[in-house]
C-alpha positions in Angstrom: 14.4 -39.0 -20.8 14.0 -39.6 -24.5 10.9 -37.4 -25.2 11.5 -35.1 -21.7 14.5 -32.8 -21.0 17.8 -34.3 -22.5 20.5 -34.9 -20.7 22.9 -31.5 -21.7 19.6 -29.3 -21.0 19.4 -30.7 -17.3 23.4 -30.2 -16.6 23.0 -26.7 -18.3 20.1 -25.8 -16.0 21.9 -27.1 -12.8 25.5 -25.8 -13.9 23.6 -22.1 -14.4 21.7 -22.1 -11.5 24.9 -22.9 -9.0 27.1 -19.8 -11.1 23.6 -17.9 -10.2 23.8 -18.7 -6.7 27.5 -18.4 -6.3 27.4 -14.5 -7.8 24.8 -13.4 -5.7 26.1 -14.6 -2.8 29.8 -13.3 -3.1 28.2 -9.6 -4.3 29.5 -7.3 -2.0 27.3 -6.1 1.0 26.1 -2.6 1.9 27.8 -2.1 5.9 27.0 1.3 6.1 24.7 4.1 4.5 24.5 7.9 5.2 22.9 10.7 3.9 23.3 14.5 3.9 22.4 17.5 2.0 25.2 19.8 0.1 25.8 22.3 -2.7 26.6 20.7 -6.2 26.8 22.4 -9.5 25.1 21.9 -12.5 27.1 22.0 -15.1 25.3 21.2 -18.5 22.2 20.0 -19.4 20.9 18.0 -22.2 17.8 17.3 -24.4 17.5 15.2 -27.6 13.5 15.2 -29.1 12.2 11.9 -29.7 12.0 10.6 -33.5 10.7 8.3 -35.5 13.0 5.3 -37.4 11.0 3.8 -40.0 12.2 -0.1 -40.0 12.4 -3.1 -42.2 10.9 -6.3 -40.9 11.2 -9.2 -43.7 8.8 -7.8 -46.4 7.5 -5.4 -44.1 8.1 -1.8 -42.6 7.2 -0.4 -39.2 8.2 2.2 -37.4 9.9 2.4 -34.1 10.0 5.4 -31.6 13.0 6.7 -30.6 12.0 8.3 -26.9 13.7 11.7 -25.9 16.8 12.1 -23.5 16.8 14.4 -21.2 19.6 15.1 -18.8 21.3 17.5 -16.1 25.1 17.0 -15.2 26.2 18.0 -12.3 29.7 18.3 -10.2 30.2 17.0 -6.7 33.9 17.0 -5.3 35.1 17.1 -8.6 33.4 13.7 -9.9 30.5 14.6 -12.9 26.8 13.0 -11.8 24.6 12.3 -14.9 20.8 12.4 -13.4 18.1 11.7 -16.3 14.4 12.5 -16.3 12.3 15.2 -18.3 11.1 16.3 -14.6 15.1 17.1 -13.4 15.7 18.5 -16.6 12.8 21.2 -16.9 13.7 22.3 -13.2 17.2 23.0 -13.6 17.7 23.4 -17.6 17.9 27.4 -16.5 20.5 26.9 -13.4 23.8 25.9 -15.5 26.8 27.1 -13.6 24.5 27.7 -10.1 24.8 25.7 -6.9 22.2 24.2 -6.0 20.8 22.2 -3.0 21.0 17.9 -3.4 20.6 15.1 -1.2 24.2 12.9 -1.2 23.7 9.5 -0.4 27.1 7.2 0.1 27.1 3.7 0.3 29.9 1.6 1.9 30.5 -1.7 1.4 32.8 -4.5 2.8 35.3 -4.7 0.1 36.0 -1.3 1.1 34.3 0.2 -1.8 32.1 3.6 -1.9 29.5 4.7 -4.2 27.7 8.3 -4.1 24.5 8.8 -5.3 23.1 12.7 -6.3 19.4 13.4 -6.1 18.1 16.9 -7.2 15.1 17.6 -5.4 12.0 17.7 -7.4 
């Protein structure tokens, strides 16, 4: 093993891929799944333009391209939903404080945990 793998690399590799294992098999596991539609709220929108950061590299400068943010909160049962896209955002930048139609999706797991996804129809 003197010109191959060394020893530490091989016990490393083993040693991360049982921690690898062990964490995706004690992830908790989706038991049930439903779906309906409701009213939800939009409460604020946002939009930050995309800009240009001019940065240096060693001896050298580039530039790097900060994308735009768009976004569109809305309220559900009291608990704020963040849903990103320039799509979402052009469609409901103009509907602040309306209801408006989404599909609620709640997952359950068997740790007796929930977790609500909000999509705005597009």
């Amino acid at each position: 093993m003197e010109d191959g793998i060394k020893w530490y690399h091989a016990l490393f590799i083993v040693i991360f891929t049982f921690t690898l294992g062990f964490l995706a098999a004690s992830a908790p596991k989706c038991i049930n799944e439903t779906e309906k539609t409701e009213l939800v709220v939009v409460e604020d929108v946002y939009y930050s333009p995309s800009y240009t950061v001019i940065v240096p590299i060693g001896k050298f400068l580039t530039t790097r391209v900060v994308p735009a943010e768009y976004w569109v909160y809305v309220t559900y049962k009291g608990e704020e939903y963040g849903l990103g896209g320039s799509v979402v955002y052009n469609l409901y930048k103009d509907k602040v404080g309306q209801k408006v139609t989404a599909t609620i999706i709640t997952h359950e797991y068997d740790n007796q945990t929930t977790k609500t996804e909000v999509i705005l129809p597009i």
